[in-house]
C-alpha positions in Angstrom: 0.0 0.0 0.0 1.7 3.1 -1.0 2.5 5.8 1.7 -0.3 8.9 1.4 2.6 11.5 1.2 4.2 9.9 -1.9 0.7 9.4 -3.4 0.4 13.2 -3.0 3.7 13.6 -4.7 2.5 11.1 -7.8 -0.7 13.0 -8.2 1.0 16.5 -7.7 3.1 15.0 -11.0 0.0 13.7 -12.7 -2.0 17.3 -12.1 1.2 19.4 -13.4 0.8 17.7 -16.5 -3.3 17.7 -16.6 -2.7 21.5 -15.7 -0.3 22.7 -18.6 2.4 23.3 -16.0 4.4 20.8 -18.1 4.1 19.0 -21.1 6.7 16.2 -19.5 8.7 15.5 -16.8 11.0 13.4 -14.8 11.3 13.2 -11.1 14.4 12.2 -9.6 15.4 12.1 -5.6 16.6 10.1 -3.1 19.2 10.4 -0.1 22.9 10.3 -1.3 23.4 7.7 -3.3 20.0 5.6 -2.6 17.7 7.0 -5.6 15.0 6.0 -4.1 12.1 7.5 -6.6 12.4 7.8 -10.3 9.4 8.5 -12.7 8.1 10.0 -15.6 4.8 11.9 -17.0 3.7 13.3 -19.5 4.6 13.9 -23.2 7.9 14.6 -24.9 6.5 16.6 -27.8 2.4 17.7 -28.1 2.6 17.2 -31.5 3.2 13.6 -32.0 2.5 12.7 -28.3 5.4 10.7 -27.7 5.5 9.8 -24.2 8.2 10.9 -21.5 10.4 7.4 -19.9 12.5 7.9 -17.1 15.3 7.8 -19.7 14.0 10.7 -21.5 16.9 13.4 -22.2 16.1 16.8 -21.5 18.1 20.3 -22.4 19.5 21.1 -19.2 19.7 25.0 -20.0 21.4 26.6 -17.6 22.4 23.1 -15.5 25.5 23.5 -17.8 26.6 26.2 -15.1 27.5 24.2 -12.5 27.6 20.2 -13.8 29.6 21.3 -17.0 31.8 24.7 -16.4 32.0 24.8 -12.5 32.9 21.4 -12.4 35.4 21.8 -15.0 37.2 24.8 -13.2 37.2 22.7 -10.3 38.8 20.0 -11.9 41.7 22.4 -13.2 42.0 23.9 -9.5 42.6 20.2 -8.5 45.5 19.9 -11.1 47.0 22.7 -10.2 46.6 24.5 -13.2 44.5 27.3 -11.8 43.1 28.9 -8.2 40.1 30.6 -8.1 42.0 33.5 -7.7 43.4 33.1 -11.1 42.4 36.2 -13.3 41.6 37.1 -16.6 44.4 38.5 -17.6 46.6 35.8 -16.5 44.8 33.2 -18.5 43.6 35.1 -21.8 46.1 37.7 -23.5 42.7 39.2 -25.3 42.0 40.1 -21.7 44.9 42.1 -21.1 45.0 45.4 -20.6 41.2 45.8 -20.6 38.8 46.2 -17.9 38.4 42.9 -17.4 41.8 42.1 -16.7 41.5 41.6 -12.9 38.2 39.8 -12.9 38.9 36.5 -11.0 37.8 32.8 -11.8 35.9 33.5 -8.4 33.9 36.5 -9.8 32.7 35.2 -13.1 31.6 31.7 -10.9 30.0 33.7 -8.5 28.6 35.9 -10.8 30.3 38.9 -9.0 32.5 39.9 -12.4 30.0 43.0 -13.0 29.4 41.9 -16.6 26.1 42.0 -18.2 23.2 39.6 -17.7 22.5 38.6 -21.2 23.1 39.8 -24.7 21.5 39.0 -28.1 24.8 37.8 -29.5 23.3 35.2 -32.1 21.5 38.0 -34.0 24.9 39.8 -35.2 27.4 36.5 -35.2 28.8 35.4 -38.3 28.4 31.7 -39.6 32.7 31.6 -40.1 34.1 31.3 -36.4 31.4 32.3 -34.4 33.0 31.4 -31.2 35.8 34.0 -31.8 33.7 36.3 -32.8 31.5 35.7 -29.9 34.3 36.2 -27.2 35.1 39.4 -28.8 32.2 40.7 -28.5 31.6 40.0 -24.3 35.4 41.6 -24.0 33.8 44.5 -25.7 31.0 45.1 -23.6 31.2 47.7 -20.9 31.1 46.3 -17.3 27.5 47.3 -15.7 29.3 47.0 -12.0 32.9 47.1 -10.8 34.5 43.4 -10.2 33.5 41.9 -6.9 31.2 44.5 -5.9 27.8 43.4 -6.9 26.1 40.1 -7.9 24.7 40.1 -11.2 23.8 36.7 -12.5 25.4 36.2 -16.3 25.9 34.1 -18.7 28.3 36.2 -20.3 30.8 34.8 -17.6 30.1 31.3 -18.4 31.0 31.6 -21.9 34.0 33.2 -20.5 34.8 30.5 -18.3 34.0 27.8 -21.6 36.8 30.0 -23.1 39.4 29.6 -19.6 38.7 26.1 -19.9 39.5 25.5 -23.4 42.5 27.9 -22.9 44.3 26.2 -20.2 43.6 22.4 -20.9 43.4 22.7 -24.8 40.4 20.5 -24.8 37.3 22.2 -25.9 34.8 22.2 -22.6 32.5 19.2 -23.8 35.5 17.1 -24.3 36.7 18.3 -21.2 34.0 17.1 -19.0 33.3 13.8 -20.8 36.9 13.1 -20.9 38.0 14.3 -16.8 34.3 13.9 -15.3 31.3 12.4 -17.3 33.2 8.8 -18.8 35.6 8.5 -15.1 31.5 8.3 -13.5 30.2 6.1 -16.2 27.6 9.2 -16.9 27.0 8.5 -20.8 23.6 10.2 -20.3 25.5 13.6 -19.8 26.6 15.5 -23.3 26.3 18.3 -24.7 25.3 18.2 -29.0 27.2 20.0 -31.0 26.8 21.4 -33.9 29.1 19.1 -36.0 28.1 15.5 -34.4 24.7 13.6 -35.2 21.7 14.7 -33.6 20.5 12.2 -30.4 17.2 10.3 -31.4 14.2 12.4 -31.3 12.0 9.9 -30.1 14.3 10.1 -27.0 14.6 13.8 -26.4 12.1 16.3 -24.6 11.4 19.6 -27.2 10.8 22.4 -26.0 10.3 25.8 -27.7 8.9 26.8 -31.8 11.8 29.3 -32.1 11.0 32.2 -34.2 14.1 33.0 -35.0 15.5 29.5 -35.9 12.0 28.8 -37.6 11.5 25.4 -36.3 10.5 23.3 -33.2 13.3 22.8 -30.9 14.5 18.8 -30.3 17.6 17.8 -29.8 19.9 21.1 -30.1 20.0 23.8 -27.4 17.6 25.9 -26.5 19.4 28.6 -26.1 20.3 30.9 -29.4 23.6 32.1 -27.6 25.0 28.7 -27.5 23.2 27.1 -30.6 24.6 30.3 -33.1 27.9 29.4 -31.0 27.9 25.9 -32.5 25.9 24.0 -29.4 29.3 24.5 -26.8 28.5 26.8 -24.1 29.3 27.7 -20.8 25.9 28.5 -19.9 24.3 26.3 -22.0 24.2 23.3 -24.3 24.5 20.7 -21.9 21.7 17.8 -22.2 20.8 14.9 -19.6 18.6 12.2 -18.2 17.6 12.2 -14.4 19.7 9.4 -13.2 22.5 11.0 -14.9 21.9 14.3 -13.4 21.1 12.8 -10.3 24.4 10.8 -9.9 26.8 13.9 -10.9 24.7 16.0 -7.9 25.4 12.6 -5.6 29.4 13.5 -6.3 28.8 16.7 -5.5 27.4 15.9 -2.7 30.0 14.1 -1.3 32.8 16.2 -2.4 31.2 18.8 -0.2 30.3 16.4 3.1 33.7 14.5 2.8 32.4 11.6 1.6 34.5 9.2 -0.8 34.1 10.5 -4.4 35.4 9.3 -7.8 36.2 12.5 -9.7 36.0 15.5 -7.1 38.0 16.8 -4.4 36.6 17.7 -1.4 38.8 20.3 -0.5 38.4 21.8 -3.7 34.5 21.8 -3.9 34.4 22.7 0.0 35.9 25.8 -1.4 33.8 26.7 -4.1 30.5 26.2 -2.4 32.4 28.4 0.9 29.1 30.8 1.4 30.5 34.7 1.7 28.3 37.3 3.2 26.1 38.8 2.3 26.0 37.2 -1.1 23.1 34.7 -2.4 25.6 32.5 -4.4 28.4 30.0 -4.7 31.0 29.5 -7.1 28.9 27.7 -9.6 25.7 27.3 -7.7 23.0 29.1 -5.7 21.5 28.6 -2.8 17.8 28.7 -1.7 16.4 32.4 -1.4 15.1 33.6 2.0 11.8 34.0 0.3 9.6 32.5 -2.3 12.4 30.0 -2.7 12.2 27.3 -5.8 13.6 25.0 -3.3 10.3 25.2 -0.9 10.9 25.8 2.7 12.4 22.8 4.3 15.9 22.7 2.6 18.9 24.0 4.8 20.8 27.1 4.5 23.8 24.9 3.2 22.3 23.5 0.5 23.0 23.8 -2.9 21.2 24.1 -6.2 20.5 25.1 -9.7 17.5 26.2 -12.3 17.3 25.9 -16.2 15.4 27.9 -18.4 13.8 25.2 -20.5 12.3 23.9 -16.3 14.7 21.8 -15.2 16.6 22.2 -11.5 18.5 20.2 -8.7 19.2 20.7 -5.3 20.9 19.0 -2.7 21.6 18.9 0.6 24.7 18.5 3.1 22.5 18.5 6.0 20.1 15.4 5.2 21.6 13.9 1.8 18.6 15.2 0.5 19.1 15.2 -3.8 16.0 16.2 -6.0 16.5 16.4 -9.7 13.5 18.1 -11.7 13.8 18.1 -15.6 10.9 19.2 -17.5 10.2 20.8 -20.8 7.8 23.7 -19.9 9.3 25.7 -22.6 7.4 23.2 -25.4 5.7 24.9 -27.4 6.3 28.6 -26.0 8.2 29.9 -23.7 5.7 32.3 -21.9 4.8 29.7 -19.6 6.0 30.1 -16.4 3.5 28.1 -14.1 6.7 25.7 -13.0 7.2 28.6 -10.4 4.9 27.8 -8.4 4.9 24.4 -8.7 8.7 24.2 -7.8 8.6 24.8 -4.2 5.5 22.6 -3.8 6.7 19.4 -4.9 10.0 20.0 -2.9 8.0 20.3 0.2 5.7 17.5 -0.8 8.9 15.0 -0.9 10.6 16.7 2.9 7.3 15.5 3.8 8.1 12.2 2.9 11.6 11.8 3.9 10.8 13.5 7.3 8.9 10.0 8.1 12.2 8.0 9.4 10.5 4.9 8.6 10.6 5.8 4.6 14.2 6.9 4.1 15.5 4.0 2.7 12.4 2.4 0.9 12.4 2.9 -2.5 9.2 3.8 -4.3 
């Protein structure tokens, strides 16, 4: 007989989708690494009506923040090839001289770098080297804040960070992570598409949005036109994943930050880029759960740890109880004016701490 507080976290799921918050979803948590819930709903695409399976693969959006580019830095601080203190201007020679100079690996994770929020890059970037000419442009742009001084969350800094990464190991980011962090954790359901490989099957990826711009329904290439005009490689976007996937990386996480044994991460490492500083919301790579109104509900801890994606996909995790949700839906399918996942975020978070607060349910799988 099944427990009345996971019920109310299967029909919660069911009523999303009856309700338009979602076309389709997937549903990930568990404590650690005991995934003890994993189910799909709903539709991968309204207009054929294929079904989500937990082994759907969704565009992660902005997850490529901290499982792609965060991790990656991290994984050059642990080589010794950087600090998070390293700046600009030590790393890029473009950078030199500029105002952007002495903004730190720090900064740009922490969003702190005083760069813009976002830019319309794809509608002026040429079709011969678009990366270049991409990078040239966020050097160009005039700094909204001084460095440190003000949080400002970017994605301009990400695709600065993609271009660090690729700088200092010679290995473009997606071979990077697949090569140092992805394949070393057996993640093949982790990737990111670019524009010169074979697309994934579309019977086995989520759409999401009819872009006007590209012309076309959106399955199986990135959302976002930053990254897509970039050629599907960004720091802020491009990454796609399934929930175990997803949900296996965070469990690394995880114990890289509580000191538990990990594969791929050092703990002292991560420990230092999730160090909360004062009187700031975010870590280096991640946020944290707002005071109020948070995505996260009400019953995660002040340590813990998280993302969102555009397209409506999130994680968060938690040092204090183990604690890992993954959420990956497509609520950008067909349009991206639909932002009823906002209020449905923080309720099915509180729905499962209802359910792991029972003791007697913490290790039963359902």
């Amino acid at each position: 007989m099944m427990d009345k507080n996971f019920i109310q976290i299967h029909r919660a799921m069911d009523r999303a989708v009856a309700e338009s918050v979602f076309p389709g979803a997937v549903l990930a948590w568990g404590i650690g690494p005991n995934l003890l819930f994993h189910r799909a709903y709903g539709r991968t695409d309204e207009t054929c009506g294929e079904t989500v399976s937990p082994h759907t693969i969704f565009d992660l959006a902005s997850l490529t923040k901290p499982l792609a580019t965060a991790l990656a830095l991290a994984v050059l601080v642990q080589k010794g090839q950087i600090s998070l203190y390293t700046s600009l201007g030590e790393i890029l020679p473009e950078a030199r001289g500029m105002d952007k100079s002495e903004i730190t690996l720090d900064m740009l994770l922490r969003h702190t770098s005083g760069l813009p929020a976002h830019r319309e890059y794809f509608k002026r970037m040429p079709s011969s080297e678009p990366r270049s000419a991409l990078r040239q442009m966020i050097l160009a742009e005039s700094l909204e804040t001084a460095p440190g001084k003000k949080e400002i969350y970017s994605d301009l800094g990400y695709m600065l960070l993609a271009w660090v990464v690729e700088a200092i190991s010679g290995r473009r980011l997606d071979h990077f992570v697949r090569d140092f962090i992805y394949a070393p954790l057996g993640l093949s359901g982790l990737f990111f598409v670019p524009a010169e490989a074979p697309r994934p099957d579309r019977d086995s990826v989520a759409a999401t949005s009819h872009c006007p711009w590209r012309g076309r329904l959106i399955k199986g290439e990135v959302e976002d036109e930053n990254a897509w005009a970039a050629g599907g490689v960004e720091g802020h976007a491009g990454l796609f994943g399934d929930g175990v996937s997803v949900y296996r990386i965070c469990n690394e996480i995880l114990a890289a930050v509580t000191g538990e044994e990990t594969k791929v991460l050092d703990s002292k490492v991560i420990r230092s880029f999730v160090r909360q500083i004062p009187g700031m919301k975010r870590m280096a790579g991640f946020d944290t759960p707002s005071k109020e109104n948070s995505s996260a509900g009400c019953f995660f801890s002040n340590r813990a740890l998280g993302h969102l994606g555009f397209t409506g996909t999130s994680f968060w995790l938690d040092p204090e109880t183990g604690l890992i949700v993954v959420l990956l839906t497509n609520r950008v399918h067909p349009t991206r004016e639909n932002w009823k996942i906002r209020k449905f975020r923080p309720l099915i978070h509180d729905l499962i701490h209802h359910w792991v607060s029972s003791e007697s349910n913490v290790n039963k799988p359902v």
